[in-house]
C-alpha positions as CSV (number, residue, x, y, z in Angstrom):
1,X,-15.8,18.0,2.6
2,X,-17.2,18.3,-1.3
3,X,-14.1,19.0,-3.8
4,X,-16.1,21.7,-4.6
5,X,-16.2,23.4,-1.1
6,X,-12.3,22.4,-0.8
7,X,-11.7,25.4,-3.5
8,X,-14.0,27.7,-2.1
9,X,-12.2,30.9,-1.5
10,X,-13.0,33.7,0.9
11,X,-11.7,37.2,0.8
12,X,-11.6,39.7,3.6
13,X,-13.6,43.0,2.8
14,X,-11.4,45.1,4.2
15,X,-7.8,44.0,3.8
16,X,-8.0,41.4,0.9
17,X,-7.0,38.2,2.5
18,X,-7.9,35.3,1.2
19,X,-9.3,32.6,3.0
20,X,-8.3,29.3,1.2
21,X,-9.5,25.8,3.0
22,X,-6.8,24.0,1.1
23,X,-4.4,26.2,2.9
24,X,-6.5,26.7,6.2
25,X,-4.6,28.6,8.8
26,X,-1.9,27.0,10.8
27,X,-0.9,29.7,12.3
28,X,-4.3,29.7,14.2
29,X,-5.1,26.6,14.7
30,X,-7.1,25.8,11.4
31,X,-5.6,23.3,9.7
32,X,-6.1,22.3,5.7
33,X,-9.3,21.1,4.9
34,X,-11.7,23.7,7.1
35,X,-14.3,25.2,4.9
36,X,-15.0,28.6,5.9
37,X,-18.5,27.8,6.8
38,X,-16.7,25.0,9.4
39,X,-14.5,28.1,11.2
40,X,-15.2,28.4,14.5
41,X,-17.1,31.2,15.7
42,X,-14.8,33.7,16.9
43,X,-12.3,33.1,14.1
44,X,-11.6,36.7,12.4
45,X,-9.1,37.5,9.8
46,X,-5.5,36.9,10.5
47,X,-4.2,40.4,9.2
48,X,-6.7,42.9,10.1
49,X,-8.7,41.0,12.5
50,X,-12.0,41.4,10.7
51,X,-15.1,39.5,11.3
52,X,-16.3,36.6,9.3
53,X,-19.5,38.6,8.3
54,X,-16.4,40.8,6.6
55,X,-15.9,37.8,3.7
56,X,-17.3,37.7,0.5
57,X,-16.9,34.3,-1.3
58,X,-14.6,34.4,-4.5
């Protein structure tokens, strides 16, 4: 992973979480160091359960 793509941040369209790779998401299964474009398809957002295609890139 490029520095650049580890502070890469994602934000969910609908309920405003924020996808940080530094952080991943432990809690489901993603651990640190996952760029968002490396998620696994299927992965939606944590709080509301949106799609990927739900992101914009911060």
């Amino acid at each position: 992973m490029s520095d650049d793509a580890l502070y890469e941040q994602w934000i969910c369209t609908c309920c405003g979480y924020v996808y940080d790779p530094a952080v991943g998401d432990p809690e489901n299964g993603i651990p640190p160091g996952v760029e968002f474009v490396n998620l696994p398809p299927g992965w939606v957002c944590p709080l509301c359960k949106a799609l990927q295609s739900d992101f914009d890139r911060l």
